[in-house]
C-alpha positions as CSV (number, residue, x, y, z in Angstrom):
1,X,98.8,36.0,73.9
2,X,101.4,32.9,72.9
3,X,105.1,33.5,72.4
4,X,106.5,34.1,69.1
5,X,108.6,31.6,68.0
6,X,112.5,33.1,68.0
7,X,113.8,30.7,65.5
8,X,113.0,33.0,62.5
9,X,113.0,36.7,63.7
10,X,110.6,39.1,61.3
11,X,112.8,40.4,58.7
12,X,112.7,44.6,58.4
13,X,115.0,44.7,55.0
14,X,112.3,43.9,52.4
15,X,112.0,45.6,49.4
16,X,109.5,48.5,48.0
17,X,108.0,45.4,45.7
18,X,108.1,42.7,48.4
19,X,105.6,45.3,50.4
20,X,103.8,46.4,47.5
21,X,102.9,42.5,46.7
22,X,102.3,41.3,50.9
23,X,100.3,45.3,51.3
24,X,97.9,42.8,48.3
25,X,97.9,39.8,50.3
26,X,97.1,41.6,53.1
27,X,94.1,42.9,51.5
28,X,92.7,40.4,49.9
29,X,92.6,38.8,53.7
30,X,90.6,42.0,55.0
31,X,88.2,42.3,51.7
32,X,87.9,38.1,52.2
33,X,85.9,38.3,55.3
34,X,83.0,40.7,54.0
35,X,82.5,37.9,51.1
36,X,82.3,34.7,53.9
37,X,85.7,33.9,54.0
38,X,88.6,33.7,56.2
39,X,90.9,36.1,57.2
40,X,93.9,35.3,54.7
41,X,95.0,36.4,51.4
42,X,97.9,35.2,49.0
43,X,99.9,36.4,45.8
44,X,101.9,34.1,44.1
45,X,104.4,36.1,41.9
46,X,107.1,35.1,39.3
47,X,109.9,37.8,37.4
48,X,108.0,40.8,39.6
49,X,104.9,39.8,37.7
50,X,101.7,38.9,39.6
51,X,100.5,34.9,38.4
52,X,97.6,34.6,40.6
53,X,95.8,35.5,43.9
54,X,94.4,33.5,46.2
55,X,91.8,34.2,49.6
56,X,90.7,31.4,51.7
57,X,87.0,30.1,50.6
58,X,86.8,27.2,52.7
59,X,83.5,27.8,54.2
60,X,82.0,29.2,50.9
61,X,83.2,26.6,49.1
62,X,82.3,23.7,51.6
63,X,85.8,22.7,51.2
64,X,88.1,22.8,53.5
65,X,91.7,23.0,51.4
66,X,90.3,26.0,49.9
67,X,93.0,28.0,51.9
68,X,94.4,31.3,50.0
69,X,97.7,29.7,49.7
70,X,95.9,26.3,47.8
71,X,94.0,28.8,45.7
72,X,96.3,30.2,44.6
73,X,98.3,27.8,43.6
74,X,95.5,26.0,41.8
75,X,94.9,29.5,40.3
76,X,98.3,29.9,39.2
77,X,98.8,26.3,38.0
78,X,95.7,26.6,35.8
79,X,97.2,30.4,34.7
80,X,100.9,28.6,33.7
81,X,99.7,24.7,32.3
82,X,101.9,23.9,34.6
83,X,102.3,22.0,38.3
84,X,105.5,23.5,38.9
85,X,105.5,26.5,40.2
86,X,109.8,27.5,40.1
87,X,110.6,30.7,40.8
88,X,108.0,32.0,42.1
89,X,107.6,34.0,45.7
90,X,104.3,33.6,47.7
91,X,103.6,36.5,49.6
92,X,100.9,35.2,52.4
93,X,98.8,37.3,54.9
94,X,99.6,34.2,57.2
95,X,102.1,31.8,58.0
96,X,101.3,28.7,55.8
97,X,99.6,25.8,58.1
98,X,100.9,22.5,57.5
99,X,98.7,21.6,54.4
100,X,100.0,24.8,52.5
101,X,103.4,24.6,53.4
102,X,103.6,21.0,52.0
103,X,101.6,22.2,48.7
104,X,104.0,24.8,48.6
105,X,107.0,22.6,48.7
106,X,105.1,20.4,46.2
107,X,104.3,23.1,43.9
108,X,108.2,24.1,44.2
109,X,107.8,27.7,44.9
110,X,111.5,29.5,45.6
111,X,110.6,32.1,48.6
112,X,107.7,32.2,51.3
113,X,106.7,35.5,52.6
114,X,104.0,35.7,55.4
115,X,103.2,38.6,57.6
116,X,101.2,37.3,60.1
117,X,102.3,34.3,62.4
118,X,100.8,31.2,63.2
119,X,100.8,31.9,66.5
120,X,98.9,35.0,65.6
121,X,96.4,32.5,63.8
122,X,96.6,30.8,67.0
123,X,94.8,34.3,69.2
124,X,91.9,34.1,66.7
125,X,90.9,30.6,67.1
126,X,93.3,29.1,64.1
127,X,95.5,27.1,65.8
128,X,97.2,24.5,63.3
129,X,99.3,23.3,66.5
130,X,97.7,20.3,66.5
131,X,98.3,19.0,63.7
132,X,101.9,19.6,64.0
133,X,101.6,17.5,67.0
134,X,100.1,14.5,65.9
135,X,103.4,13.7,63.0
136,X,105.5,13.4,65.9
137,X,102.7,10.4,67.3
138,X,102.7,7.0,66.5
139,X,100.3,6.0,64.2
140,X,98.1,4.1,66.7
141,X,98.7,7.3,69.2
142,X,96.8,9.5,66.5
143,X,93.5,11.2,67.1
144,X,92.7,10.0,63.4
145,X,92.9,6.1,63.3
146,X,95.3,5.1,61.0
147,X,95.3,1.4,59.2
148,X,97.5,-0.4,57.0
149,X,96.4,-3.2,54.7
150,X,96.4,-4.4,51.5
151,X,99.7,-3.6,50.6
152,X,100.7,-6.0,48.4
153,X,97.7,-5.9,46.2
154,X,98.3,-2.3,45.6
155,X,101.7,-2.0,45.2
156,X,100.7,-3.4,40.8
157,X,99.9,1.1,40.2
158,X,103.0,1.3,41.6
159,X,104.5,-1.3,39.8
160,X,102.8,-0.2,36.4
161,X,103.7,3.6,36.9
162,X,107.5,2.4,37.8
163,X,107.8,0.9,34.3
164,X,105.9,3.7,32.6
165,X,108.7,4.8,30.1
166,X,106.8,7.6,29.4
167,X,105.8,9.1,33.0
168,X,106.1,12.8,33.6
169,X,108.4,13.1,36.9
170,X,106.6,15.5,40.1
């Protein structure tokens, strides 16, 4: 078994709704697995109202961002009209790996709440630690080769969309 990281210590001073909402999350990620999926579950929640659920579908859905934190943000994007997800609280079976912690900072959610860790992920063959590895490499150090080219030729989108009076901000 791996160490648990000490930097951020489980918190025992939730609420009755914080454990009703993470009890769902949790059970979506049990239910998940008897439908092909993976072993997580997420409920993204605004004003004590549930917005959306998400499970992880990766292998069902040949994709491989179809984590229950991504679901469920797509879900509750498409729910809203919105790309902004403000204060909202995603309560996650699972630590967020590094692609749904950076969606979840893009969507602009207020409050994370996991249960399991991702060095629990890590016993059960999910280990993200890689990846968290390679942004401290250089890019010719990654395992994924990395090239840069054609930069002045592309920088005219971002020429046109800097100009772009009428541009929504994300």
């Amino acid at each position: 078994m791996s160490t648990i990281d000490k930097s951020l210590q489980e918190t025992f001073d939730y609420s009755a709704e914080d454990a009703k909402f993470m009890q769902l999350a949790i059970r979506l990620s049990v239910d998940n697995i008897d439908t092909g999926g993976g072993p997580f579950g997420a409920v993204i929640v605004r004003d004590g109202e549930i917005v959306a659920t998400g499970a992880n579908r990766v292998v069902p859905n040949s994709d491989p961002t179809a984590h229950a934190e991504v679901v469920a943000i797509r879900n509750a994007c498409a729910k809203l009209g919105t790309f902004q997800l403000t204060g909202c609280t995603i309560y996650s079976s699972c630590e967020p790996c590094p692609m749904c912690l950076s969606a979840l900072y893009w969507a602009g959610v207020n409050r994370i709440c996991y249960a399991n860790t991702k060095d629990d992920a890590k016993v059960i063959n999910f280990d993200d630690s890689f990846i968290y590895d390679q942004f401290d490499l250089k890019y010719a150090e990654r395992s994924i080769k990395c090239e840069h080219f054609m930069r002045a030729d592309a920088q005219c989108a971002f020429q046109k969309w800097d100009a772009k009076e009428d541009k929504v901000e994300y």
